[in-house]
C-alpha positions in Angstrom: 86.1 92.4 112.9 89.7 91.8 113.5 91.9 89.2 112.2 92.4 87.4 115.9 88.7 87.5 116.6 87.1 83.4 116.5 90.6 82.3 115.6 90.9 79.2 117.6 87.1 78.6 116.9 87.0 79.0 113.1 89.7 75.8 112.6 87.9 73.7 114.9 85.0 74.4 112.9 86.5 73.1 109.9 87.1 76.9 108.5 90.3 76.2 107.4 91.9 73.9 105.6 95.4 73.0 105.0 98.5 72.6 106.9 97.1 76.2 109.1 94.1 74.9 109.8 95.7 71.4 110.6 98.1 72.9 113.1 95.5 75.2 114.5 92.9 72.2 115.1 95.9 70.7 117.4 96.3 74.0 119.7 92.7 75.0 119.4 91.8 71.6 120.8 94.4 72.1 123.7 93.4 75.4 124.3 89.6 74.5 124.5 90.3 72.0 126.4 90.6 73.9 129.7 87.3 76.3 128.3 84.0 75.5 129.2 82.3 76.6 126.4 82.8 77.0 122.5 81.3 79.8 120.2 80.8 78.9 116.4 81.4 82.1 114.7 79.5 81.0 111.5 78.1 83.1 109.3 80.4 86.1 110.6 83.4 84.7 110.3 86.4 85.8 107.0 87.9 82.4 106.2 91.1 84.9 104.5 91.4 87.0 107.9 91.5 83.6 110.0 94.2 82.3 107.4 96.4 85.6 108.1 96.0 85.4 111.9 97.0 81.9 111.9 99.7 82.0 109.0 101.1 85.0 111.2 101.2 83.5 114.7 103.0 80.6 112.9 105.5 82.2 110.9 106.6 84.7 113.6 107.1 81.6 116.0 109.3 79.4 113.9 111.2 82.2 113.3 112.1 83.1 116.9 113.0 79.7 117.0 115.4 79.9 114.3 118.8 80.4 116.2 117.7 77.6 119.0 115.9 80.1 121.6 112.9 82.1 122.1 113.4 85.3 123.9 110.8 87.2 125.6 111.8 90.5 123.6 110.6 88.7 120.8 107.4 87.5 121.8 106.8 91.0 123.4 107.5 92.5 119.9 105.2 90.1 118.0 102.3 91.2 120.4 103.1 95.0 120.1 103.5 95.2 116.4 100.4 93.0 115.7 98.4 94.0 118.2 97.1 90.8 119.7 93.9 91.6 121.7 94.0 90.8 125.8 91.0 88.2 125.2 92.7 87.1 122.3 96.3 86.2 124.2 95.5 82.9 125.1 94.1 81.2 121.8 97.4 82.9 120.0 99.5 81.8 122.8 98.1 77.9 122.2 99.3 78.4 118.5 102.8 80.2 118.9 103.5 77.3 121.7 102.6 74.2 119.6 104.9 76.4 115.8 107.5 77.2 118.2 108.3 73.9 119.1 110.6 73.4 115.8 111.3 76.2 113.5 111.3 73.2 111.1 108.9 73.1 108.6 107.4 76.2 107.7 107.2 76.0 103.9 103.9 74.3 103.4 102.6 77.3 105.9 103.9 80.2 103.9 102.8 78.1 100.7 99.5 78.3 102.0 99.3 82.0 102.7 101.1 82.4 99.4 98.4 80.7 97.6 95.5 82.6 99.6 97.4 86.3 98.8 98.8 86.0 95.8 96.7 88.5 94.4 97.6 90.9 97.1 101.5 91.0 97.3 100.9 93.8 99.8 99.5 91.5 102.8 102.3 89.2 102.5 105.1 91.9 102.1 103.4 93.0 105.3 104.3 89.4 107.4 108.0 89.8 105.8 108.0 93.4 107.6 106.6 92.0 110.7 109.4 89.1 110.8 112.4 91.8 110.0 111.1 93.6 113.2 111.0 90.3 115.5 114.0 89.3 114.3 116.0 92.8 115.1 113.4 92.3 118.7 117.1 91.7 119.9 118.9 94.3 118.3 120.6 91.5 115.8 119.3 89.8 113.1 121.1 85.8 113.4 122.3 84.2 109.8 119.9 81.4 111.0 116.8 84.1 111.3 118.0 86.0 107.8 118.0 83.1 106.2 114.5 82.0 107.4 113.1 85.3 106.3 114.8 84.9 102.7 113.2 81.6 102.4 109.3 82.5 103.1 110.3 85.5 101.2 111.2 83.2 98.1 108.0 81.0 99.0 105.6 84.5 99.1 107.0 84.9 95.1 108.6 87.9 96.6 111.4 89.5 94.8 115.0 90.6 95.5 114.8 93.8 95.2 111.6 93.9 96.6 112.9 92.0 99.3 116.4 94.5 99.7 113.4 97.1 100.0 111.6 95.6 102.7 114.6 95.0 105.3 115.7 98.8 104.2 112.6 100.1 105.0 113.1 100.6 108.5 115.4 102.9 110.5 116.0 100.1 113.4 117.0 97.8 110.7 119.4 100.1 109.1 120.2 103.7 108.7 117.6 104.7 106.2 118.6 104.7 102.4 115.9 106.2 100.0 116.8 104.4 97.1 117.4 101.5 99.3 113.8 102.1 100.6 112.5 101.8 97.1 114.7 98.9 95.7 116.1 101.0 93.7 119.9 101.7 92.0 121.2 105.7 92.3 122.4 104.7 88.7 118.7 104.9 87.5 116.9 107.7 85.5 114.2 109.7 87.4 111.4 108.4 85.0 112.9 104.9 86.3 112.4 105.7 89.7 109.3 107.4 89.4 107.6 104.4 87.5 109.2 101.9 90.6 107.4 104.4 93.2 104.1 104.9 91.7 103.9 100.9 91.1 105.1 100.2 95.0 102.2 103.3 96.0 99.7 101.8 94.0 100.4 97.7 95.8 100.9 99.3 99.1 97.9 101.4 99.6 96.0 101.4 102.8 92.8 101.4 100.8 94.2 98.4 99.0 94.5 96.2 102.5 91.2 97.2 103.6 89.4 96.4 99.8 90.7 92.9 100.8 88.7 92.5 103.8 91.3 93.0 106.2 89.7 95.5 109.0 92.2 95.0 111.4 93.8 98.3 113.0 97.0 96.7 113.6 97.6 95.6 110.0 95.9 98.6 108.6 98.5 100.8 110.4 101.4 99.4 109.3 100.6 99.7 106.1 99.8 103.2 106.5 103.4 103.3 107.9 104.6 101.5 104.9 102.8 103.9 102.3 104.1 106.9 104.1 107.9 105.5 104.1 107.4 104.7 100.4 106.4 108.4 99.9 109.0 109.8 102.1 111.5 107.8 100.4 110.4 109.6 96.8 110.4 113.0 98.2 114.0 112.5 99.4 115.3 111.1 96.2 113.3 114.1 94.1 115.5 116.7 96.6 118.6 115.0 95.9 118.2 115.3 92.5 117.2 118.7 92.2 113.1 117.5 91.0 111.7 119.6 93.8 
């Protein structure tokens, strides 16, 4: 099952609780509204995946609201990199519309998906990827959206060299650095770096997202992606200095 599947459904079923499920209830209820019909997806349904469909939709649309405007490369860029079904488009679109209305008010969001993942530092370093690339959807990242981004980052427990890692670890953020790619200083011993790499590998795992429950393909790819950078990012360093 992927994450979008019974989203709307699931938090007017009372799935959810919280300030997700709160806002969700609001633009399920408009959305529905205009539907003839309602499916309960009981039994079948992953309260965690329903949080991180929501807690996504959310996040990504109070930060294209950040600087004031919401520009249609952005919402084009949340829908390609998450990969929000066709059937899916109009129960997401209910949600985006009623978090982009401010992009005021985003903490007690984050704090909930914070609170739901904080065993799994991956998923959530995963949403901080996904706002870096909405946010360069324009090919420039505004004070108003980095600042944003350092915020839920702070909220998620994230690091800051964790953090540097994550906007680094991109080539359309900025021209790939290793080091940069793995939070790490060129000052550092190789067993340093090594011990930093196999700790990242080991939280960033593909198998790791998927022992979670998340079975989304989307999600599950870009963490492939992720894993592979990580490793790439290794292999570079050991050539530089002379380890391979």
């Amino acid at each position: 099952m992927n994450i979008w599947k019974y989203l709307i459904a699931a938090s007017l079923g009372n799935m959810i609780a919280g300030p997700l499920g709160a806002l969700a209830f609001t633009a399920g209820a408009f959305f529905l509204g205009k539907k003839n019909s309602f499916r309960n997806p009981g039994s079948q349904f992953n309260k965690q995946q329903g949080i991180y469909a929501i807690g996504l939709v959310v996040l990504s649309a109070k930060l294209a609201k950040a600087d004031g405007r919401v520009t249609k490369d952005e919402i084009a860029k949340f829908k390609k990199i998450f990969q929000v079904p066709k059937e899916n488009m109009g129960q997401v679109g209910a949600i985006w519309n009623e978090a982009a209305q401010t992009s005021a008010g985003f903490e007690p969001y984050a704090q909930q998906l914070r609170d739901t993942f904080y065993r799994s530092p991956q998923m959530l370093e995963q949403i901080i990827l996904g706002l870096f690339e909405i946010g360069y959807a324009d090919h420039e990242l505004s004070d108003p959206e980095l600042k944003y981004i350092k915020k839920v980052s702070q909220i998620f427990g994230i690091d800051q060299n964790t953090f540097k890692r994550l906007r680094n670890s991109r080539p359309e953020f900025v021209k790939e650095d290793p080091y940069k790619v793995l939070g790490v200083k060129k000052s550092q011993s190789i067993v340093e770096i090594k011990k930093t790499y196999r700790n990242l590998a080991r939280k960033n795992h593909p198998d790791i997202v998927r022992a979670k429950g998340i079975t989304d393909k989307g999600l599950i790819k870009k963490a492939k992606e992720n894993f592979q950078r990580i490793n790439d990012a290794y292999e570079q360093i050991l050539k530089i200095r002379g380890e391979k």
